[in-house]
C-alpha positions as CSV (number, residue, x, y, z in Angstrom):
1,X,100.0,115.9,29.7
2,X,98.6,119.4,29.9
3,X,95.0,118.0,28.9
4,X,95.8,114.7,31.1
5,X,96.1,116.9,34.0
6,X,93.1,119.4,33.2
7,X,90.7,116.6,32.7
8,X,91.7,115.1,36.0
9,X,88.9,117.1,37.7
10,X,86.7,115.7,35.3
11,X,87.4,112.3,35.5
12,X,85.1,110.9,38.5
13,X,82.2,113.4,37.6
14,X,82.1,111.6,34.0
15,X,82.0,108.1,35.7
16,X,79.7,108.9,38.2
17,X,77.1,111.0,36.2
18,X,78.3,114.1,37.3
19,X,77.2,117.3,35.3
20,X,78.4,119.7,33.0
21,X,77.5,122.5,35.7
22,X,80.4,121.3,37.6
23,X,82.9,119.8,35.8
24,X,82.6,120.9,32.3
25,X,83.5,118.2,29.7
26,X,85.9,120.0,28.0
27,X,88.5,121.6,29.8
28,X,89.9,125.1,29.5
29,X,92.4,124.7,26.7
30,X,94.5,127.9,28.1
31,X,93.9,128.2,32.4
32,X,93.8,131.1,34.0
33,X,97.1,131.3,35.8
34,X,97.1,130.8,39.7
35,X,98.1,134.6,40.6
36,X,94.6,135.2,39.1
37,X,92.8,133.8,41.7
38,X,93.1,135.7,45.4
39,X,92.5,132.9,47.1
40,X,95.1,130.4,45.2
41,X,91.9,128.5,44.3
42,X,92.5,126.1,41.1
43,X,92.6,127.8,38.0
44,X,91.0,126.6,35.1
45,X,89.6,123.7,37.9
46,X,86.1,123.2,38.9
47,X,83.7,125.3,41.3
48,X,83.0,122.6,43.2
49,X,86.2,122.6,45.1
50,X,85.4,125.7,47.1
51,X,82.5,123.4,48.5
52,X,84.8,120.7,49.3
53,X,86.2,120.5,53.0
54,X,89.7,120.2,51.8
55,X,89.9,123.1,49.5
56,X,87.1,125.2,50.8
57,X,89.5,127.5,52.3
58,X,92.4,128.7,51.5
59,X,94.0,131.0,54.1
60,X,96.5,128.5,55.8
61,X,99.9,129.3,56.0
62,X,102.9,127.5,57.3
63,X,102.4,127.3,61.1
64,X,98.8,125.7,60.4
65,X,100.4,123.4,58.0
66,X,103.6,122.7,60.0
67,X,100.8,121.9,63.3
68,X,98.3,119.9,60.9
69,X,101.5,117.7,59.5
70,X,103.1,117.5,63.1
71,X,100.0,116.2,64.5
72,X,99.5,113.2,61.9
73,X,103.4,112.9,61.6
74,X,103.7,112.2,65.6
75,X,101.3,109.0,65.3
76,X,100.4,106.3,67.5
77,X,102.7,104.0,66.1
78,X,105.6,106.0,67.3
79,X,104.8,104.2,70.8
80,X,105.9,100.9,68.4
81,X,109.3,101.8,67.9
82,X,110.8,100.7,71.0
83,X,109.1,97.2,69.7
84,X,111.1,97.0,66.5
85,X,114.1,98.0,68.3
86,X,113.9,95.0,70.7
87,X,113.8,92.8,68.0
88,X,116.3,94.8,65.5
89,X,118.7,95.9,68.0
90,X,120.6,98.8,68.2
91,X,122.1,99.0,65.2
92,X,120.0,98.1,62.4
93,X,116.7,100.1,64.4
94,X,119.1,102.8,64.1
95,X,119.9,102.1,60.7
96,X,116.3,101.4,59.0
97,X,114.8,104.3,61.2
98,X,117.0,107.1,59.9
99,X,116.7,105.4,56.2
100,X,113.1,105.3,56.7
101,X,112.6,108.8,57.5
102,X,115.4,110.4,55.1
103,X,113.4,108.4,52.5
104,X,110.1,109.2,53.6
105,X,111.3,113.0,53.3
106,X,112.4,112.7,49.9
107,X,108.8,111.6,48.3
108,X,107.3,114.2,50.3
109,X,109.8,116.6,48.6
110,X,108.5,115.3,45.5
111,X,104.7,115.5,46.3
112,X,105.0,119.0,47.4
113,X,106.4,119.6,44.0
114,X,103.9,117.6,42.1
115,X,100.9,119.8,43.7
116,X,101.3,122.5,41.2
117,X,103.1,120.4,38.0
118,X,101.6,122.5,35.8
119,X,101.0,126.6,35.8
120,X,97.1,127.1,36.8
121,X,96.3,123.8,37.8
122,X,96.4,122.7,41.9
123,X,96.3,118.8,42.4
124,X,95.0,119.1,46.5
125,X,93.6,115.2,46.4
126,X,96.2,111.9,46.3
127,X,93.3,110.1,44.2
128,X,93.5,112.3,41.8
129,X,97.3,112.8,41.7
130,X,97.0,108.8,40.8
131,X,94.6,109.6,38.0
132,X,96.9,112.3,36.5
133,X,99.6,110.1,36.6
134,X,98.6,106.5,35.7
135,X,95.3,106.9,34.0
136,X,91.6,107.0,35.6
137,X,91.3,103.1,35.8
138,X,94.9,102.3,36.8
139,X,94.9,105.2,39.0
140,X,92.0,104.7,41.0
141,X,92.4,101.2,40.9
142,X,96.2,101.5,42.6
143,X,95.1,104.3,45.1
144,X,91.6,104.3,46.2
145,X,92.0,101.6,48.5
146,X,95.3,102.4,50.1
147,X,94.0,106.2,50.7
148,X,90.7,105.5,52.1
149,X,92.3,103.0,54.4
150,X,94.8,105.1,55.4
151,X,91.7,108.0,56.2
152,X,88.8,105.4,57.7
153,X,91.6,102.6,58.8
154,X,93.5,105.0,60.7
155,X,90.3,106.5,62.7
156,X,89.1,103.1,63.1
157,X,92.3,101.8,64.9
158,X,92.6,105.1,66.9
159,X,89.1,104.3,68.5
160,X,90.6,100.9,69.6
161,X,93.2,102.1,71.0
162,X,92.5,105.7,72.5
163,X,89.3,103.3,73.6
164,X,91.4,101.1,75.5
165,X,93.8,103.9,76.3
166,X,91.0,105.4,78.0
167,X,90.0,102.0,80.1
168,X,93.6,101.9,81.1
169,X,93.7,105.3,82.4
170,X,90.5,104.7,84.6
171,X,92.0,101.0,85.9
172,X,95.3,103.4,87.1
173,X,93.1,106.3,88.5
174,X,91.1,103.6,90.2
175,X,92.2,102.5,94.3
176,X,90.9,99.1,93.1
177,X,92.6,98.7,89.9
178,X,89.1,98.0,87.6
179,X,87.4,100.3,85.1
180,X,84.4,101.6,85.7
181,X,83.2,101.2,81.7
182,X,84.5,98.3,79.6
183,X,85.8,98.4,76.0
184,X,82.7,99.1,74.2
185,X,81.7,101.9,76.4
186,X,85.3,103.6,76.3
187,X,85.2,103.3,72.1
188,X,81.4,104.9,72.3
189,X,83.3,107.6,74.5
190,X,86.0,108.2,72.1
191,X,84.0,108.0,69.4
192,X,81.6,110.7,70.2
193,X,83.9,113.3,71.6
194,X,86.4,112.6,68.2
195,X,83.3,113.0,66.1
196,X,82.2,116.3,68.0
197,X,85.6,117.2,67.2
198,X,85.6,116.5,63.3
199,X,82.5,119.0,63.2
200,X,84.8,121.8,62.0
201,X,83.8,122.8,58.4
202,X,87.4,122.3,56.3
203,X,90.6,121.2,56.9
204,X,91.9,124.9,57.8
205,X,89.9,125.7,60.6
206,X,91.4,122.3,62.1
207,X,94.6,124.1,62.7
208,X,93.1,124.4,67.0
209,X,92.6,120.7,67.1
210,X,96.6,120.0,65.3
211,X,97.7,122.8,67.8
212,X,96.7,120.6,70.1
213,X,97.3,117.0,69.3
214,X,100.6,117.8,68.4
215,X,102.1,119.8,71.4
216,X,100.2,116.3,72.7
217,X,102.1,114.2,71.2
218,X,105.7,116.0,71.5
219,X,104.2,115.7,75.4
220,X,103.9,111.9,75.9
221,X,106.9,111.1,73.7
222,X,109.4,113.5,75.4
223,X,107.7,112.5,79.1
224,X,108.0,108.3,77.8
225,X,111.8,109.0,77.2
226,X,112.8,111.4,80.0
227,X,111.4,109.4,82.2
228,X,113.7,106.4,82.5
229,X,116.7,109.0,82.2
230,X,115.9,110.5,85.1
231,X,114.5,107.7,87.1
232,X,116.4,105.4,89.8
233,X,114.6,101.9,88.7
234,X,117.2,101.6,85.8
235,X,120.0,102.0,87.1
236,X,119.2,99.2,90.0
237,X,118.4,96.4,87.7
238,X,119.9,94.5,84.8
239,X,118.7,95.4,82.0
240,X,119.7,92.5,78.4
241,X,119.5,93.2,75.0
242,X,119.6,90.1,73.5
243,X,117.5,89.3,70.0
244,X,117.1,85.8,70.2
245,X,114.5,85.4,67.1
246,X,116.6,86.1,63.8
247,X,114.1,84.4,61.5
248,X,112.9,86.0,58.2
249,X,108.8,86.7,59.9
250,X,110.3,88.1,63.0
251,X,112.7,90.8,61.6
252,X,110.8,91.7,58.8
253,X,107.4,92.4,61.0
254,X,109.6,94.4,63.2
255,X,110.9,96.5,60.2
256,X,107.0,96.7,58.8
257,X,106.6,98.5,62.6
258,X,109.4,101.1,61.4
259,X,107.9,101.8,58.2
260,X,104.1,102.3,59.9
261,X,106.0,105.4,61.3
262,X,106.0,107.1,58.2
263,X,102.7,106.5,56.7
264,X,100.9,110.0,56.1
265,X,101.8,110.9,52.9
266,X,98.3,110.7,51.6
267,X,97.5,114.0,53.5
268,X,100.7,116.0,52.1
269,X,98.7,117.6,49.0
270,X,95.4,117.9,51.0
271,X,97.4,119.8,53.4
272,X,99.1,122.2,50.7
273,X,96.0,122.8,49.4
274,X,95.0,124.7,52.0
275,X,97.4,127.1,51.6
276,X,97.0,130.3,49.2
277,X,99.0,130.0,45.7
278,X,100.7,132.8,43.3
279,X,102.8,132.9,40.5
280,X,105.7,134.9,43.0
281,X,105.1,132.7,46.2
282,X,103.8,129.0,45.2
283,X,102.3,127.1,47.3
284,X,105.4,124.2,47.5
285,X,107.6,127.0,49.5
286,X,105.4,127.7,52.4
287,X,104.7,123.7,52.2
288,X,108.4,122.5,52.0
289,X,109.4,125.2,54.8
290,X,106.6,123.5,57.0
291,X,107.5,119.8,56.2
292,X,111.2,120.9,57.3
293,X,110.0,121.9,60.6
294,X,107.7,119.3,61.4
295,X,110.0,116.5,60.3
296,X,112.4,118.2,62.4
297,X,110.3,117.8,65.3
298,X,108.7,114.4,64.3
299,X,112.7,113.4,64.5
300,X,113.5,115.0,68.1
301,X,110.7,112.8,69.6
302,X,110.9,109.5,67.8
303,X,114.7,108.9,68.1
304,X,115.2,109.6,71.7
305,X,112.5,107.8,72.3
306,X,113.1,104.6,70.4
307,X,116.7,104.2,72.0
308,X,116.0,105.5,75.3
309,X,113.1,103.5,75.7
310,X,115.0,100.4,74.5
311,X,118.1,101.0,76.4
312,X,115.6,101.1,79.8
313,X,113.3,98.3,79.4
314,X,115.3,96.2,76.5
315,X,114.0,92.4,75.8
316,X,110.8,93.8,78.5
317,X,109.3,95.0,75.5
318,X,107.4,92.7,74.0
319,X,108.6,92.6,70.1
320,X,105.9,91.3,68.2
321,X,103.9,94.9,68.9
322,X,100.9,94.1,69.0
323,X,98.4,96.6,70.9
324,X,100.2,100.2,70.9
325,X,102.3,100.4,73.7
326,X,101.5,97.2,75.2
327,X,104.9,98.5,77.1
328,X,103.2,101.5,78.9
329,X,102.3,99.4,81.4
330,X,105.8,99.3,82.9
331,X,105.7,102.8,83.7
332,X,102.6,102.0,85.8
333,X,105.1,99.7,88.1
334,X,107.8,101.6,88.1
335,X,106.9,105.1,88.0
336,X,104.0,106.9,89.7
337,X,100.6,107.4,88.8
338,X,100.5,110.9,88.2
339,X,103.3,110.0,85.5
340,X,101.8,107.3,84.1
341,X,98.1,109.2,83.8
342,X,100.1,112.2,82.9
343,X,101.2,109.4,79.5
344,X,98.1,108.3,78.8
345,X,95.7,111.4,79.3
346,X,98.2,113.3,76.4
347,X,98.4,110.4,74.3
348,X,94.1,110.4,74.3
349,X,94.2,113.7,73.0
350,X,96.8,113.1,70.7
351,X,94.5,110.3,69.2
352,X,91.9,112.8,69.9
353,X,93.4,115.4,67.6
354,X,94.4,113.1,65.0
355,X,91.2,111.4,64.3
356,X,89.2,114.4,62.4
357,X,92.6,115.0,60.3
358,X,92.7,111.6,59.2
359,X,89.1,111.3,58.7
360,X,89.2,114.5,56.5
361,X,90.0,112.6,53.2
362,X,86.9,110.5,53.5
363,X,84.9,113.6,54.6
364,X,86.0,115.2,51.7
365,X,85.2,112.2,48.7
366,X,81.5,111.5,51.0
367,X,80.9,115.5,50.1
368,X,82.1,115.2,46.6
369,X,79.5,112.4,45.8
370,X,76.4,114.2,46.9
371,X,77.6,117.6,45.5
372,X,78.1,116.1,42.0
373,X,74.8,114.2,42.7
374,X,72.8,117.2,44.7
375,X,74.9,119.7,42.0
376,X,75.0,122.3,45.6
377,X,76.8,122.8,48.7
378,X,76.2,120.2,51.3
379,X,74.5,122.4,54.1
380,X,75.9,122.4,57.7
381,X,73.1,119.7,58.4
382,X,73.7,117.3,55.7
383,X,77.7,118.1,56.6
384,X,77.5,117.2,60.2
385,X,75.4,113.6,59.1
386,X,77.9,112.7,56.8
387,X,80.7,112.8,59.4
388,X,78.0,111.3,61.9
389,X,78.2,108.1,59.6
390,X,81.6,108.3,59.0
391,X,82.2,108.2,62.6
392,X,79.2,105.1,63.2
393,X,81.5,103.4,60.4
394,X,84.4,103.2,62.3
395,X,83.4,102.9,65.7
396,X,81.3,99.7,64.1
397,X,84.4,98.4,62.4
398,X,86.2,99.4,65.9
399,X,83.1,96.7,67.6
400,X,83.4,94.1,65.2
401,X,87.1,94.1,64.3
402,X,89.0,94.8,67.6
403,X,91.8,92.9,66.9
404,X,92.9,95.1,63.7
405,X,96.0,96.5,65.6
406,X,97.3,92.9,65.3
407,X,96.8,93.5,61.4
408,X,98.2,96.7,61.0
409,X,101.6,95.5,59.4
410,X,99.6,93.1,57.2
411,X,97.3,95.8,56.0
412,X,99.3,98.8,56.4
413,X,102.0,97.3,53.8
414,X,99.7,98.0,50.8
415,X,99.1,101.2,52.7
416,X,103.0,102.1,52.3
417,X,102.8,102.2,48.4
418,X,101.2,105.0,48.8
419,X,105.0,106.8,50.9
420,X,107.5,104.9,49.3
421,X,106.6,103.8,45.9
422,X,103.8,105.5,44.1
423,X,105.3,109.4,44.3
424,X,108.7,108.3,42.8
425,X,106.8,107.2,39.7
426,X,104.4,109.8,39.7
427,X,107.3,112.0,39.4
428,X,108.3,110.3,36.3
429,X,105.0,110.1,34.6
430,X,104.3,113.9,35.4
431,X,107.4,115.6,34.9
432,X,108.8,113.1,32.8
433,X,112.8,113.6,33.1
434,X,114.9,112.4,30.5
435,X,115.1,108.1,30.4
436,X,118.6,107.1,32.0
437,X,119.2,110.5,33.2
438,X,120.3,111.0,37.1
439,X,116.7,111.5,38.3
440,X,115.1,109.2,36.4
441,X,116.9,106.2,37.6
442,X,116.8,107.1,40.7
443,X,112.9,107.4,41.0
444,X,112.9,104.2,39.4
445,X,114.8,102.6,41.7
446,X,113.1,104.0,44.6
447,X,109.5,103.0,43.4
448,X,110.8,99.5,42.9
449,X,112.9,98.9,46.1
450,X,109.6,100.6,48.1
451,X,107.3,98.3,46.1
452,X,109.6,95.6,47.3
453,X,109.6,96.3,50.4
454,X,105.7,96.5,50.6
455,X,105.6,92.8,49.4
456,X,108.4,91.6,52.0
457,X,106.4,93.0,54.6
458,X,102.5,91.8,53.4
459,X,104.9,88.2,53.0
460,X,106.4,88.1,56.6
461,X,103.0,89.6,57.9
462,X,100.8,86.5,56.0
463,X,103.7,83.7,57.4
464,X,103.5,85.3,60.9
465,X,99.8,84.9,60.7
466,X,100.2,81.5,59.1
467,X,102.8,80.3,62.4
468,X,101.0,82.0,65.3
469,X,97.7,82.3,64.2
470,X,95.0,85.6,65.3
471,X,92.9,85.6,68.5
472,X,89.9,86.7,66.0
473,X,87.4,88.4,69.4
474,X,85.1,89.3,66.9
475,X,82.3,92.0,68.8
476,X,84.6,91.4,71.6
477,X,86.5,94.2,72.3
C-alpha cells in the first residue's frame, strides 16, 4: 500500500506522457515526513503541485476552510427542500433529512482522515484518492466522471439558474413586470461576472469570494424561513398538507431532492489541502474542527427552512422541483418587493460565490495537463484562458441544455457515489481494518446501502422521465 499510494502522483503522468522531470518513475522508497516541509507541501510528492491551483498554497486555516466548505455546503438545492417535503411529508422529510446529513457527515469524517493515510504523503485530489484506492483504471474509471460533473455540472446549472434568477429579479424591480434582457443575455451576464470572479490564482485566495457566498446564503435561507413566521398572510388562509402521490417515481424523486443537498464531498480533500500539515498538528484537525462548524451552520439554515417553508405554503409547493425555487414566486405575491429582491439579489451572489469553488477541480486537472505537457508553470495569461474556456463550456452547455435542472436527480444520482458510497470503501481499501471487525462491516454496509440508493434514484428518475416525458427547449433558454 505504501508504494500504491506513492505512485499515485505518478499514475496520470505515465498515461499521459508526462516526464520524469515531474513525476519521477520511481517513487521515493522512504518520504520525507510532512513536518519537513514548512508549507505542509506533499512530501516525497511531486513539484508540480506547488503549480497547481489547488495545492499552490498552503496557508489556509480553519476559518478559510470553514467559509470555503459553508459556501458549497449551503447550495442551491437547499431552496429544493421544501419540494421533497411536500411530497414526503412531515415525518419522513424529517427523517431522511437528518439521516442524510448525519450520514453525509460521517464519510466526510472519513475523507478528512484518508487525506494523510500514510506519514509524508497528502492526497489533496478525489481522482486520485480513487486511484490509491481501487487501482488507476478502476479508479479513474469510477470517479472521473462523477467529479468533473460535480465541478463543470454544478457551474453549468448555476448559470441557468442564477441566469434566470437574475431575469426574475429584473421582472420584480420592473413597474411593468417584464425583463429588460431575456435568458440568454442574463446567463452571458452571469457568466462573465462568475468568470471574472474565478480569476483568483488558487483555491486559498478564494477564501473573500466563500466569505461572501456563504454569509449569502445563511442570508436568503434565514430571510425565506423568517419570513412566513413573521408575516400575517399565513395565519389568514388555510393552509393542507396532504401527499396525494404515494407511487414508487414520486417519493423516490423527492428523496433524490434530499440527497442533492449533500453532494460536495468531492471538494473535502481539495479543501484540506490548502491547509498547512505537520507531524504535531495534521492537517485532519484544523479540517474536522472546520467541517463541525460549517455543518453546524449548513444545519441551522436547511432545517428551519425546510419545515417552516412547508408548514407556510404546504401542497403550494410544487413537488416535482423542477427549476430551483420555482416556489420563490409566492413571496412575490405575498410579501413585498423589497423582500422578495432582498431573496433573490443574495441568492445571485450565493451562486455567484459558488461558481469559481466548484469550478476549481476542473481548473485544477485543465492546469495539470498543460504543465505535464508544457513541463512549466501555466503563466497568469495561459491561467486566465483556461478558465475563460472553462467558463465558455458551461455557459454553452447552459444555451444548449437549459432544461438540465429537470435532470439533476437523474444525473446527480451517479454524482452521489461519490458522498455516500465510494469513501466507505476507500476506507477499507486504504486503511484496511480487520474483515468482520466493527468498522469493517459497517463501511461495507454503508457503501452498499449508498450504492443502492444511487440506483433507486437513477431508476425512479429514468420511470419519471419515461411517464411525463422532458420539455427538451434545446438553445431555448
Amino acid at each position: 500500500m505504501p508504494i500504491a499510494l506513492g505512485n499515485l502522483f505518478d499514475l496520470e503522468s505515465q498515461e499521459s506522457g508526462g516526464s520524469a522531470l515531474f513525476m519521477s518513475p520511481n517513487p521515493t522508497a522512504d518520504p520525507q515526513p510532512i513536518s519537513g516541509d514548512k508549507n505542509g507541501g506533499d512530501g516525497g510528492g511531486i513539484p508540480v503541485e506547488d503549480w497547481l491551483p489547488i495545492t499552490e498554497s498552503r496557508k489556509g486555516n480553519i476559518f478559510t476552510a470553514t467559509f470555503h466548505l459553508l459556501c458549497v455546503g449551503i447550495g442551491l438545492q437547499v431552496i429544493l427542500l421544501p419540494a421533497a417535503f411536500a411530497a414526503l411529508g412531515w415525518v419522513w422529510g424529517t427523517i431522511i433529512l437528518t439521516v442524510g446529513f448525519v450520514w453525509k457527515l460521517y464519510t466526510t469524517w472519513l475523507l478528512v482522515h484518508l487525506h494523510e493515510a500514510l506519514p509524508g504523503i497528502r492526497i489533496s485530489r478525489f481522482v486520485r484518492l480513487a486511484i490509491a484506492s481501487f487501482g488507476v483504471k478502476l479508479g479513474k474509471l469510477l470517479a472521473i466522471f462523477p467529479v468533473m460533473y460535480l465541478s463543470g455540472g454544478a457551474c453549468t446549472i448555476l448559470v441557468i439558474t442564477g441566469g434566470k434568477s437574475i431575469q426574475q429579479l429584473l421582472q420584480i424591480m420592473s413597474e411593468d413586470n417584464t425583463a429588460p434582457l431575456n435568458s440568454v443575455q442574463c446567463f452571458l451576464v452571469f457568466s462573465c461576472i462568475a468568470v471574472i470572479m474565478s480569476q483568483f490564482p488558487n483555491l486559498n485566495s478564494l477564501f473573500g469570494v466563500s466569505l461572501i457566498g456563504g454569509v449569502m446564503g445563511v442570508a436568503y435561507c434565514t430571510v425565506i424561513w423568517i419570513l412566513p413566521v413573521t408575516s400575517d398572510v399565513n395565519k389568514t388562509e388555510q393552509v393542507r398538507y396532504a401527499t396525494t402521490d404515494e407511487s414508487f417515481v414520486h417519493i423516490f424523486n423527492a428523496i433524490g431532492l434530499i440527497a442533492l443537498v449533500f453532494r460536495g464531498n468531492n471538494l473535502v480533500l481539495e479543501i484540506q489541502g490548502t491547509l498547512p500539515s505537520d507531524s504535531k498538528n495534521p492537517s485532519s484537525k484544523t479540517m474536522w474542527r472546520a467541517v463541525l462548524i460549517s455543518h453546524a451552520l449548513v444545519a441551522i439554515c436547511m432545517f428551519p427552512l425546510s419545515v417552516v417553508v412547508y408548514w407556510a405554503h404546504g401542497d403550494k409547493i410544487p413537488a416535482s422541483g423542477g427549476p430551483v425555487g420555482n416556489y420563490l414566486k409566492l413571496y412575490t405575491q405575498e410579501h413585498s418587493k423589497r423582500a422578495a429582491c432582498f431573496i433573490h439579489l443574495t441568492f445571485i451572489f450565493s451562486c455567484l460565490c459558488s461558481y469559481p469553488i466548484n469550478l476549481m477541480p476542473a481548473c485544477d486537472n485543465a492546469e495539470m495537463v498543460y504543465t505535464v505537457k508544457k513541463q512549466k508553470r501555466a503563466s497568469i495569461i495561459v491561467r486566465m484562458m483556461l478558465r475563460v474556456f472553462l467558463g465558455l463550456v458551461c455557459f454553452s452547455i447552459a444555451i444548449v441544455f437549459p432544461f438540465l435542472p429537470y435532470l439533476a436527480v437523474l444525473i446527480g444520482a451517479i454524482a452521489l457515489l461519490v458522498t455516500f458510497t465510494y469513501p466507505s470503501f476507500m476506507w477499507i481499501s486504504i486503511k484496511k481494518p480487520e474483515r468482520k471487525s466493527p468498522m469493517w462491516l459497517f463501511n461495507v454496509l454503508m457503501g452498499c446501502l449508498g450504492a443502492s440508493l444511487s440506483f433507486l434514484l437513477l431508476l425512479a428518475s429514468a420511470l419519471r422521465l419515461a411517464q411525463k416525458g422532458l420539455h427538451a427547449n434545446f438553445f431555448n433558454p
